[in-house]
VEXDOVO-669169 format. One line per 10 residues: number of its first residue (from 1); for each residue z, x, y of N, C-alpha, C, CB. Coordinates in steps of 0.2 Angstrom, whole numbers, always signed. Glycine has a CB too. Layout:
<recs>
NUM = Z:X:Y:Z:X:Y:Z:X:Y:Z:X:Y ~ ...
</recs>
This chain:
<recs>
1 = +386:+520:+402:+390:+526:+404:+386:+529:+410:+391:+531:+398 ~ +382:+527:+408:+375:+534:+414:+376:+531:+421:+363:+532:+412 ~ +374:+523:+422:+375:+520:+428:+385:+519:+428:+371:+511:+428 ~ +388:+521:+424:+396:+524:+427:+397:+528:+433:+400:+529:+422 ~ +392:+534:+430:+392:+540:+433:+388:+541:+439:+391:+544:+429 ~ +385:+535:+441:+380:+536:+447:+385:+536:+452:+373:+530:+448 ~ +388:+527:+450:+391:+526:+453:+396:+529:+457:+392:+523:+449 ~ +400:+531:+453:+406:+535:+452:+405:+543:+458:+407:+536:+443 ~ +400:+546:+457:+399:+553:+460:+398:+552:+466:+394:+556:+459 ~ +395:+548:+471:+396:+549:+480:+405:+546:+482:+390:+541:+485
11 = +405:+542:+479:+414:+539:+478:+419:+548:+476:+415:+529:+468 ~ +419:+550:+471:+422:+558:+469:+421:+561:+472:+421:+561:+464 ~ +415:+563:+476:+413:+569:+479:+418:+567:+487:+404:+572:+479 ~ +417:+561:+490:+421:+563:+495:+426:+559:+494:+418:+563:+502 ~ +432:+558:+489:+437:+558:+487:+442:+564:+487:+437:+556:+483 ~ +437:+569:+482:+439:+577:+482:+440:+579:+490:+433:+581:+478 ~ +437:+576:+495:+438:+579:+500:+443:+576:+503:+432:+579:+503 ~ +443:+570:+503:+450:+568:+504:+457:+570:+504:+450:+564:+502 ~ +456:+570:+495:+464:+576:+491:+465:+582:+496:+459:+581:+480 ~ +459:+586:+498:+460:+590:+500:+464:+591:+506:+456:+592:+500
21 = +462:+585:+511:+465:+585:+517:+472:+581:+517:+460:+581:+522 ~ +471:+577:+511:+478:+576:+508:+485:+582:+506:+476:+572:+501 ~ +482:+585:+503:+486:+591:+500:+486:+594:+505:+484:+595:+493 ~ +483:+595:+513:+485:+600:+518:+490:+597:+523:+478:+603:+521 ~ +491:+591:+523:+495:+586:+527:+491:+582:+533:+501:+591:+530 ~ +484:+581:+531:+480:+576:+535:+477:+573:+532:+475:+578:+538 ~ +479:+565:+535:+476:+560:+532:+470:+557:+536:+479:+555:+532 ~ +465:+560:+531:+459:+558:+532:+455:+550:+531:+456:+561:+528 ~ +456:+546:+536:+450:+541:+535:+445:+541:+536:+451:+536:+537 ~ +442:+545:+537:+436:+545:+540:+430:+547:+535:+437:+552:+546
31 = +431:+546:+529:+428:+547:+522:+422:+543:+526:+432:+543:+515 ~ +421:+536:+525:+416:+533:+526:+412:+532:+531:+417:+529:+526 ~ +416:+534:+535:+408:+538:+541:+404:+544:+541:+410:+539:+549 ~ +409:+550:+537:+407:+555:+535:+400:+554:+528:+415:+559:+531 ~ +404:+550:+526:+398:+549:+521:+390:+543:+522:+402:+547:+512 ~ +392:+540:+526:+386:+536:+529:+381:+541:+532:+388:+529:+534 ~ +386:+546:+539:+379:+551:+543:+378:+556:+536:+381:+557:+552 ~ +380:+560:+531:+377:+565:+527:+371:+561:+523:+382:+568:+523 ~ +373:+552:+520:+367:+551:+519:+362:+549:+523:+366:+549:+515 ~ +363:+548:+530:+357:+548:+536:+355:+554:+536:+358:+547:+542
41 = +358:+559:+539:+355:+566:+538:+350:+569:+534:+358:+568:+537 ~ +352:+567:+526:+349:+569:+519:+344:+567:+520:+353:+566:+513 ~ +342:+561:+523:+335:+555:+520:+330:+559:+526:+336:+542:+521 ~ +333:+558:+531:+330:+564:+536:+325:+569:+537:+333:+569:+537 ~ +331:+574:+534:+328:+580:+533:+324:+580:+525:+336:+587:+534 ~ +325:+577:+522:+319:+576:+518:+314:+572:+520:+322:+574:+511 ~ +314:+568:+523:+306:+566:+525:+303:+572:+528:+305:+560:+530 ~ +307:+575:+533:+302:+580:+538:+300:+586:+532:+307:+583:+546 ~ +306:+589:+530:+303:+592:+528:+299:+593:+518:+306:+596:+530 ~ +301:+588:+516:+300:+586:+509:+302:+589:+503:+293:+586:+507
51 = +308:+592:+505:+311:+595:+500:+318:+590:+499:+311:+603:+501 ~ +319:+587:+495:+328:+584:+493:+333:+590:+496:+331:+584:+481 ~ +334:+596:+492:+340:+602:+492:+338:+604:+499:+339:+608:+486 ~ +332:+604:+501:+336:+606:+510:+338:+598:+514:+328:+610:+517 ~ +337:+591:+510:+339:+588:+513:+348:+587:+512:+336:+583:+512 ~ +349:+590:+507:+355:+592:+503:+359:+595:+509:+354:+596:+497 ~ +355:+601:+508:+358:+607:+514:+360:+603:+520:+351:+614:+518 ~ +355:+603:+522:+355:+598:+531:+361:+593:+530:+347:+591:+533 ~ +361:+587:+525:+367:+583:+528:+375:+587:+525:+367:+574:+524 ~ +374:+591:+522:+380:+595:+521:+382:+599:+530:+376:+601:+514
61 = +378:+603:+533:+376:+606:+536:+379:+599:+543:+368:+610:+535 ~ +377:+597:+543:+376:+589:+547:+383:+586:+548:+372:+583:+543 ~ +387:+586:+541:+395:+581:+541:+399:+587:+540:+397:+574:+533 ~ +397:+593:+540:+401:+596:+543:+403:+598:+549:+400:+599:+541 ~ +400:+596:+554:+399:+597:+562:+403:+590:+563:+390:+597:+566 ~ +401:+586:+560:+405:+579:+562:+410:+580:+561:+404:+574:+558 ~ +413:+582:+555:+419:+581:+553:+424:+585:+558:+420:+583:+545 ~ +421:+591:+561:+425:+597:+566:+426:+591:+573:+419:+606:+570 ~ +422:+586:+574:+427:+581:+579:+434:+577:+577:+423:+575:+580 ~ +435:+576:+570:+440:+572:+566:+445:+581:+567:+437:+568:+556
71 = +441:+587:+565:+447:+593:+566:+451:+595:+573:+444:+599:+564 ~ +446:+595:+576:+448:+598:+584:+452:+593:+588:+442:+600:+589 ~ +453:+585:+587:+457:+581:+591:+465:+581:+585:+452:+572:+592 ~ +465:+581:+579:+468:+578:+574:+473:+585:+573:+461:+576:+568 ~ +470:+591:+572:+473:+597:+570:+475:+602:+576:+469:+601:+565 ~ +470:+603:+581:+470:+607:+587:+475:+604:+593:+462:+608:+590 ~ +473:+598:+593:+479:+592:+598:+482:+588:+597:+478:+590:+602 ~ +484:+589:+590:+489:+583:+587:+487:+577:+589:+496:+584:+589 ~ +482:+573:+591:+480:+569:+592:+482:+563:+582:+472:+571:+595 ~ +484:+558:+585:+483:+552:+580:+477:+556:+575:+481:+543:+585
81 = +477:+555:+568:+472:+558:+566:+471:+549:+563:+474:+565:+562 ~ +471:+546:+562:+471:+538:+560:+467:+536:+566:+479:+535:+558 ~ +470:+535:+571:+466:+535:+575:+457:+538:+578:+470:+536:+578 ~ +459:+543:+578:+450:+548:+579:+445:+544:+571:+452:+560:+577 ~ +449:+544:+567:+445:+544:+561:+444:+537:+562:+447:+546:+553 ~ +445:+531:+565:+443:+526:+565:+436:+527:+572:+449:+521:+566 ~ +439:+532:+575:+433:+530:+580:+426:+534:+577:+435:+532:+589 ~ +429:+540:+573:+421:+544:+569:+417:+537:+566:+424:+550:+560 ~ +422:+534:+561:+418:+527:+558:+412:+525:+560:+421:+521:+559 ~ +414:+521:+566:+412:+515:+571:+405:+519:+575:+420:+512:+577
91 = +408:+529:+578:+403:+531:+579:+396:+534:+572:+405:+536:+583 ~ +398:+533:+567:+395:+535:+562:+388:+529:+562:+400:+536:+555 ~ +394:+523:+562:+388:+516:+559:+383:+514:+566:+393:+508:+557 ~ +387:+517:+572:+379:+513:+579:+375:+521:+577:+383:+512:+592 ~ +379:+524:+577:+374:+532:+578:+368:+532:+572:+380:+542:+576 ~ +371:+529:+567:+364:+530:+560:+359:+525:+563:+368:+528:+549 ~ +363:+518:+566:+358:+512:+567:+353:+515:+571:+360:+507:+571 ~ +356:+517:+579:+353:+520:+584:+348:+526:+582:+358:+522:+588 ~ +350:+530:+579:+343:+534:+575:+338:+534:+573:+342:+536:+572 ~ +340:+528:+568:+335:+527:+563:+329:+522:+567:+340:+523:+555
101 = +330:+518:+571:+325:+516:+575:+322:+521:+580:+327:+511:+577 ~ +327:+526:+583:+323:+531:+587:+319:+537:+583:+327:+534:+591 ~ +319:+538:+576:+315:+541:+572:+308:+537:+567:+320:+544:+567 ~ +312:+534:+565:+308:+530:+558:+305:+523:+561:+314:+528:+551 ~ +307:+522:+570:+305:+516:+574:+304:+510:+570:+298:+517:+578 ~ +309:+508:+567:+313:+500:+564:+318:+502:+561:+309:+496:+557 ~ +324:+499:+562:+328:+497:+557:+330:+493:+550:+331:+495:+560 ~ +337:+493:+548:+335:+491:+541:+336:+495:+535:+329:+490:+540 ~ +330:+495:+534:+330:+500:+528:+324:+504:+530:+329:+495:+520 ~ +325:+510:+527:+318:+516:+529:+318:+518:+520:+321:+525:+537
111 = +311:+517:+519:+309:+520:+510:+302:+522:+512:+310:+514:+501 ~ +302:+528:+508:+294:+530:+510:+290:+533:+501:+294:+538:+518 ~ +286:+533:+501:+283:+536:+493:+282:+544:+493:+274:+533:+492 ~ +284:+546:+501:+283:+554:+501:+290:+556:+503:+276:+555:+507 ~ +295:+553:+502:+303:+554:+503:+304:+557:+497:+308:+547:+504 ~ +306:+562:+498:+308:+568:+491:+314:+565:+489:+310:+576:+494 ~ +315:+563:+483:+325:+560:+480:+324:+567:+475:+327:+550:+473 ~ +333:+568:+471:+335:+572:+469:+330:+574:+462:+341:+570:+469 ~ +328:+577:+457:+326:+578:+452:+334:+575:+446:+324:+586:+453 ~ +332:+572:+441:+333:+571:+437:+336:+577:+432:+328:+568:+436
121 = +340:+577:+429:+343:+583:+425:+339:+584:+420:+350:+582:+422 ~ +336:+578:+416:+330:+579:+410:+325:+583:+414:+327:+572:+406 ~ +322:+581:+420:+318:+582:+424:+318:+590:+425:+318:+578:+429 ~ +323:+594:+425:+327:+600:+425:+326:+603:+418:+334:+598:+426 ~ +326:+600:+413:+328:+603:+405:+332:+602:+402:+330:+607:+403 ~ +335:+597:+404:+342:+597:+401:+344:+589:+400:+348:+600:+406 ~ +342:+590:+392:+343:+583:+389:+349:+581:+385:+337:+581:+385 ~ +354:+581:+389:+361:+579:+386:+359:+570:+386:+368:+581:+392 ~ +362:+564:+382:+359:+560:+383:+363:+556:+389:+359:+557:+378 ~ +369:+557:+392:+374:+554:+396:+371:+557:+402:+382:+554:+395
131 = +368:+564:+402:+367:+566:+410:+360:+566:+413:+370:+573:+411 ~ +356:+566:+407:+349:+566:+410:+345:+563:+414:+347:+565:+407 ~ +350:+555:+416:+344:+552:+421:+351:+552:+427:+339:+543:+418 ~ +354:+559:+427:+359:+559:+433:+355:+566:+438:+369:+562:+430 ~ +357:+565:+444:+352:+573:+447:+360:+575:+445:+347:+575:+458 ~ +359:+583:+451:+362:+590:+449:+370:+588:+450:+360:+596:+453 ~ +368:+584:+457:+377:+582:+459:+381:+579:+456:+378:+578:+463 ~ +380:+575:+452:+385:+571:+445:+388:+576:+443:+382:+566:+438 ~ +386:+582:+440:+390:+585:+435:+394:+591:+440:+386:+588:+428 ~ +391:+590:+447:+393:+596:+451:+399:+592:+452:+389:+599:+458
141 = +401:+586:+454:+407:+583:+456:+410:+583:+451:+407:+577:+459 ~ +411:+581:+444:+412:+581:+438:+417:+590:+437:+405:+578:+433 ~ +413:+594:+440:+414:+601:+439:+419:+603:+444:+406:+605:+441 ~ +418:+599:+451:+423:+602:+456:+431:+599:+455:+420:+600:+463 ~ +431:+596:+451:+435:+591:+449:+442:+596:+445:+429:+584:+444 ~ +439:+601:+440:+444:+605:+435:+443:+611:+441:+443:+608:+426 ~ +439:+612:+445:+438:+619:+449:+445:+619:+455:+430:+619:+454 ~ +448:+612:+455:+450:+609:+462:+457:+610:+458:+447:+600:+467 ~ +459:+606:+453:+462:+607:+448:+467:+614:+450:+457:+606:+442 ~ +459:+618:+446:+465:+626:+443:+464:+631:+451:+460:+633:+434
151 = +462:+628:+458:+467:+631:+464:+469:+629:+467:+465:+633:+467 ~ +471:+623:+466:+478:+619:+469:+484:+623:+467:+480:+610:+465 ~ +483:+624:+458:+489:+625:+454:+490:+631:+452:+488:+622:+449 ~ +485:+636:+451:+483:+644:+449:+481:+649:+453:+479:+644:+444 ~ +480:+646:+461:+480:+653:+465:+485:+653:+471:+473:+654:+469 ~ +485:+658:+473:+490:+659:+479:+487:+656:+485:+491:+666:+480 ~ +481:+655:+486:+478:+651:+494:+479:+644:+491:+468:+652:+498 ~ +479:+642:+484:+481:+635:+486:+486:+633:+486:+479:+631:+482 ~ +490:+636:+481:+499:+634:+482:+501:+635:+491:+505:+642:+477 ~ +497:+639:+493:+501:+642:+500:+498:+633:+505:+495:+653:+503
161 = +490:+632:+503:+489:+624:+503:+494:+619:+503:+484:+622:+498 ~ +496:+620:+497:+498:+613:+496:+507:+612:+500:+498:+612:+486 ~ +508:+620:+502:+515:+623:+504:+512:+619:+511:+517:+633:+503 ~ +508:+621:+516:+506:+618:+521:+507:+608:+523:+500:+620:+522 ~ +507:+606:+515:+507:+599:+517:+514:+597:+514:+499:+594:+514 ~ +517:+600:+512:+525:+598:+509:+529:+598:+512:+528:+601:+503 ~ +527:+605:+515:+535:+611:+520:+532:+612:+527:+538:+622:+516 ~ +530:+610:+530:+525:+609:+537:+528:+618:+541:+528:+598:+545 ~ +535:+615:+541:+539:+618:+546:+541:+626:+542:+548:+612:+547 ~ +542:+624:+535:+542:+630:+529:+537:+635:+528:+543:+628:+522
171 = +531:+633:+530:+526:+634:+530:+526:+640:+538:+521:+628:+529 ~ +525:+638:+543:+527:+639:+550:+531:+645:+549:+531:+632:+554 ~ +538:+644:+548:+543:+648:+548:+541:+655:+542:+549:+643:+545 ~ +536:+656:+537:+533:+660:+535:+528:+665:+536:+531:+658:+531 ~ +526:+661:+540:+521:+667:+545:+513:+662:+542:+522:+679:+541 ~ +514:+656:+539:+505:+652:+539:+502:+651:+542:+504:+648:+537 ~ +496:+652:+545:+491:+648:+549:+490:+642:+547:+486:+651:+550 ~ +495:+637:+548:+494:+630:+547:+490:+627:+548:+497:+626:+549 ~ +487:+628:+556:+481:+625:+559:+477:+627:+554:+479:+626:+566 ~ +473:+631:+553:+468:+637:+552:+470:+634:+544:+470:+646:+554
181 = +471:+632:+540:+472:+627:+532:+469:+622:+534:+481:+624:+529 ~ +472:+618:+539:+470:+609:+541:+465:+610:+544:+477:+603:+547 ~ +463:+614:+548:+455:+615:+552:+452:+617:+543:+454:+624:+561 ~ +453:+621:+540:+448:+625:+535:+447:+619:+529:+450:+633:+531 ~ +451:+612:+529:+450:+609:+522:+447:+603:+527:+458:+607:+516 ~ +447:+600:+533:+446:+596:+536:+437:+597:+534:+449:+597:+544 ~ +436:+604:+537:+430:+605:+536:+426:+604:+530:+429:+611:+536 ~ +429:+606:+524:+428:+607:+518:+425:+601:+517:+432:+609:+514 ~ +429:+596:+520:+431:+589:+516:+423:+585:+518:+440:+584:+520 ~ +421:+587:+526:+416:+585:+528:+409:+588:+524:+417:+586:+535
191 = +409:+594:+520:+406:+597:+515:+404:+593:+509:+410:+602:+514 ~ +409:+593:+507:+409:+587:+501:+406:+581:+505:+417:+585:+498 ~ +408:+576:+510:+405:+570:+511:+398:+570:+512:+408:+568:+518 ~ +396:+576:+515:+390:+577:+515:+386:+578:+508:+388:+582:+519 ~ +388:+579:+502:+384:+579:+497:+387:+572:+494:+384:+586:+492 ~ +392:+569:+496:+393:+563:+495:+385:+558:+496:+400:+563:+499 ~ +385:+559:+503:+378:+555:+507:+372:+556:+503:+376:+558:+516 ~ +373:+563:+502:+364:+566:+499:+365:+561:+493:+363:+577:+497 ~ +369:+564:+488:+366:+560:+482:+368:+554:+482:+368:+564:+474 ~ +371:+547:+487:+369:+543:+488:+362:+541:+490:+372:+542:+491
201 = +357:+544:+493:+353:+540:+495:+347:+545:+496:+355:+536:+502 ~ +348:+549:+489:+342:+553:+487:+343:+556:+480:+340:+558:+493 ~ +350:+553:+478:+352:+554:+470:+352:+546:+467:+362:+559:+468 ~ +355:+542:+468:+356:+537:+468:+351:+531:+468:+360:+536:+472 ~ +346:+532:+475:+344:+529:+479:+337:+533:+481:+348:+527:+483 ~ +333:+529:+482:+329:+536:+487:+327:+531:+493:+320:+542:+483 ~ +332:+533:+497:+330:+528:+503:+337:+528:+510:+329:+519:+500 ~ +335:+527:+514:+341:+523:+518:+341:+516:+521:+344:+526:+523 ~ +348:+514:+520:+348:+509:+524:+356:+508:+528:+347:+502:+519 ~ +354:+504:+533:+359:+505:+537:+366:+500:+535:+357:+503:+544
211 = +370:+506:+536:+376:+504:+532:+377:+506:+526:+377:+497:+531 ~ +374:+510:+522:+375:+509:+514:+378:+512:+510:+371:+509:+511 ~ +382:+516:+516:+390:+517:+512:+395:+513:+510:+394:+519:+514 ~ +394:+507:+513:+397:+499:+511:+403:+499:+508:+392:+495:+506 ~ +409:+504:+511:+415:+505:+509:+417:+510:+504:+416:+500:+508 ~ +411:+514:+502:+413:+518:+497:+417:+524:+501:+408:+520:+493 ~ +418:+526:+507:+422:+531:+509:+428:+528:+509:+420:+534:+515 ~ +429:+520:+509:+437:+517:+508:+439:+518:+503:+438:+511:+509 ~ +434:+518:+498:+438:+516:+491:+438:+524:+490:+433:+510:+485 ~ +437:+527:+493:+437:+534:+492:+445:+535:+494:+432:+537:+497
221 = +446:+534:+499:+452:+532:+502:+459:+532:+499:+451:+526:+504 ~ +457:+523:+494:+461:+521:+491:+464:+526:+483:+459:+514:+491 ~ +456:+530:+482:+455:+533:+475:+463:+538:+477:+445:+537:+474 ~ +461:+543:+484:+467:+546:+487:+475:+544:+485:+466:+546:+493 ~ +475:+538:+488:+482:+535:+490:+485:+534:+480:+481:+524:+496 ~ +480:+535:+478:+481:+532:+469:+484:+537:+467:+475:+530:+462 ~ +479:+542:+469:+481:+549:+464:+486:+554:+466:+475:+553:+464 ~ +487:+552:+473:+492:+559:+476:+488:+565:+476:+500:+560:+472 ~ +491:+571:+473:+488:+577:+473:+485:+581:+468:+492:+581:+476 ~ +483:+576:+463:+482:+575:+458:+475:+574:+455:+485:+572:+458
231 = +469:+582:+457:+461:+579:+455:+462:+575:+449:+456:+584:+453 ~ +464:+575:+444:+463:+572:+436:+465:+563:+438:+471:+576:+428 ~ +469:+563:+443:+472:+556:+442:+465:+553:+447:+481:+555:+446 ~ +464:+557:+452:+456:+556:+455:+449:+553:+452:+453:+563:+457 ~ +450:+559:+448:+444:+556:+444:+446:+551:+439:+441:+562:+441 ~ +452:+547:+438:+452:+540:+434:+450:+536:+439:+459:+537:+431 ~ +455:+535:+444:+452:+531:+449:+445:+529:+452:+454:+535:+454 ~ +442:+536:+453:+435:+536:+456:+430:+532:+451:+432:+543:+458 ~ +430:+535:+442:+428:+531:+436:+432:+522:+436:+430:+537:+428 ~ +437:+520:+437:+439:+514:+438:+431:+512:+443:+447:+514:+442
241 = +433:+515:+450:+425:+510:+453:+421:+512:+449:+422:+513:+460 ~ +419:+516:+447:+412:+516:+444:+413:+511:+438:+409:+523:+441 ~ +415:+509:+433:+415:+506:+429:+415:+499:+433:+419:+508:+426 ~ +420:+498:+438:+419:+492:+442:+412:+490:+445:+422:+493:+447 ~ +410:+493:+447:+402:+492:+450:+397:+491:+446:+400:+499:+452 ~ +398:+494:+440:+393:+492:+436:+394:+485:+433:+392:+497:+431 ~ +399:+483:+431:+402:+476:+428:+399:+475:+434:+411:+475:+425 ~ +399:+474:+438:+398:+470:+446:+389:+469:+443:+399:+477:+455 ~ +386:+474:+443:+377:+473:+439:+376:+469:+434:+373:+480:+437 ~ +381:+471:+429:+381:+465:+425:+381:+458:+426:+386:+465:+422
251 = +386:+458:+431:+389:+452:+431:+382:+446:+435:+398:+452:+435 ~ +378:+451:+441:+371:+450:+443:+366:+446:+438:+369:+455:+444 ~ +364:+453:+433:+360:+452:+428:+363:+444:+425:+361:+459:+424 ~ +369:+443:+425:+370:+436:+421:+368:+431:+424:+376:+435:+419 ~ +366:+430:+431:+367:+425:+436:+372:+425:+439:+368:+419:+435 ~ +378:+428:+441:+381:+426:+446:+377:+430:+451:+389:+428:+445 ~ +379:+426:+457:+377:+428:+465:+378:+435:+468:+381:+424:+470 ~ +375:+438:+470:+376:+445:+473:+382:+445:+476:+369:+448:+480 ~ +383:+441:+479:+391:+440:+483:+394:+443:+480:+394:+433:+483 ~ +395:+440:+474:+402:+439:+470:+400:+446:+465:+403:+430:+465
261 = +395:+447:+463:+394:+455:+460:+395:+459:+464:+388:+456:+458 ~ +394:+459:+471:+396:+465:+475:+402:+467:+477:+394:+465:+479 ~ +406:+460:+475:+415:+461:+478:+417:+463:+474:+420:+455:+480 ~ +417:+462:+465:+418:+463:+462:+423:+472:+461:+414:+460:+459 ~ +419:+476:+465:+420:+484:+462:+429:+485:+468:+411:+492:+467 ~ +426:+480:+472:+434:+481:+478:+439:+477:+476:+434:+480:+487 ~ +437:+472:+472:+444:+468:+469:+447:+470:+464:+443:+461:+468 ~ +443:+474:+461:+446:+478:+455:+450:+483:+458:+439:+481:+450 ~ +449:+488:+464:+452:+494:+465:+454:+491:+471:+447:+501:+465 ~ +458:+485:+476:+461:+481:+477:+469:+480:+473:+457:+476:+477
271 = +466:+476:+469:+472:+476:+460:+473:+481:+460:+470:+474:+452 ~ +471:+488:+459:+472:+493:+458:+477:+497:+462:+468:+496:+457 ~ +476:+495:+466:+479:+498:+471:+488:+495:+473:+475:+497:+477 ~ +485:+487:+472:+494:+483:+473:+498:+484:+467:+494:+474:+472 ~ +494:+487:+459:+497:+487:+454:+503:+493:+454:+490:+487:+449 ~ +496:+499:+457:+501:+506:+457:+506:+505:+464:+497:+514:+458 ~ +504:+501:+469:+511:+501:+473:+518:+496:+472:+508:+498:+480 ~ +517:+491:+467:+523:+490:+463:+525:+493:+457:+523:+483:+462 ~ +520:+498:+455:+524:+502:+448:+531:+508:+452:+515:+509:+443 ~ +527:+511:+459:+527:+514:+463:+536:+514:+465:+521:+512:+468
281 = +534:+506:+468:+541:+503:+472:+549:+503:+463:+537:+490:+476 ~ +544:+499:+458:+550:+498:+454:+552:+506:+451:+549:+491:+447 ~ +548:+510:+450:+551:+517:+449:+557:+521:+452:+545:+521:+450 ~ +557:+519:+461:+560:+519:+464:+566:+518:+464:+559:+517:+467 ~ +567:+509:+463:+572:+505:+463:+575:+507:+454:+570:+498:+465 ~ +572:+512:+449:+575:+514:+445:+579:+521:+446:+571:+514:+440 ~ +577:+524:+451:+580:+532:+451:+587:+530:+456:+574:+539:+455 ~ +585:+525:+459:+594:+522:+464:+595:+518:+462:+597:+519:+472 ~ +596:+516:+454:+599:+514:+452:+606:+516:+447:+597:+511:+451
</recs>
């Protein structure tokens, strides 16, 4: 259950951020670049300065600046937002390359013995047995998860949210600042990605390497398209990968080839995904009928 939850928490945290740009009427793909530079940033600012939580800060601070390029083409000029987020991607993965050899002078992988990673929750005090060898961000994502929940559903800025991405024009016609919703969750979302990155590759991991979001902002993606607007259905989804993933180490640990262990977490939430798009399609074909 413990490696579930490792798993599972960079994938949730910028899913949640996704939901969000989902429920405001933007589709965010840009998950996976968002969360590759917050964990470049993270590993960063914690070498220089040796503390995790200001590396925390920093790539929070970091994919939030990023993500205002995905807002200002996408929300301010109606630009293709599908479009821009493919080019954030593509600039996410040369820009981390390109850095990381003009900082750390090699590419690859960068790990050092004086690279601050997250503290341990036992490490903390707190010896629950499922959370103790998780850092802080597992249960924070786990936490944001009913928080997102009861203000989608139980305040007036989120209903007035979710009114923005249902009734565009009804929204408009009320006197909403629509933009000013889709710029403020865009943001948000790049909030979340950034502690998505951090406890990737200093909760998770204590390192980087290039690339090593390795699609989890997609499956982040896909976690979205499962759940609709729906954190609870989010967080099955996001636990599906994780459970996936780990059966993927298993299936290592047994001898099968890294290959085939590593595919394993996207073929599972692949299926998943064709499975709810024909539950999806025949639900349909039952209401006209």
């Amino acid at each position: 259950m413990a490696g579930v939850l490792t798993a599972t928490a960079p994938v949730l945290l910028a899913a949640l951020g996704g939901l969000l740009c989902q429920v405001a009427g933007v589709f965010n793909i840009a998950l996976e670049g968002q969360l590759l530079w917050g964990a470049f940033v993270a590993v960063v600012v914690s070498d220089l300065t040796g503390s995790a939580w200001t590396g925390v800060a920093g790539a929070v601070a970091a994919t939030v600046v990023f993500s205002a390029l995905l807002s200002g083409p996408a929300v301010a000029l109606r630009a293709d937002p599908i479009v821009v987020a493919v080019g954030l991607n593509l600039l996410a993965l040369g820009l981390t390359a390109f850095l990381m050899r003009q900082i750390f002078g090699s590419g690859g992988t960068y790990s050092s013995p004086e690279l601050a990673g997250l503290p341990d929750l036992g490490e903390l005090g707190l010896d629950v047995p499922v959370l103790r060898e998780q850092s802080p961000l597992v249960p924070v994502a786990l936490l944001l998860v009913a928080v997102l929940a009861f203000w989608l559903t139980r305040t007036r800025s989120g209903l007035r949210l979710r009114a923005v991405g249902q009734h565009l024009d009804a929204a408009q016609a009320v006197g909403l600042r629509v933009s000013g919703y889709q710029h403020g969750v865009t943001l948000v979302a790049g909030a979340l990605c950034g502690l998505a990155g951090a406890q990737l590759s200093l909760g998770n991991v204590t390192l980087f390497s290039e690339g090593m979001s390795a699609g989890r902002g997609w499956i982040a993606v896909v976690a979205v398209m499962l759940s609709g607007v729906y954190p609870g259905r989010l967080l099955l989804a996001c636990l599906l990968f994780g459970v996936a993933e780990a059966f993927g180490f298993r299936l290592q640990g047994a001898g099968l080839p890294q290959q085939a262990a590593d595919a394993a977490p996207y073929v599972i939430t692949l299926a998943a995904l064709v499975l709810a798009a024909v539950a999806r399609r025949r639900r349909r074909s039952y209401e006209h009928a």
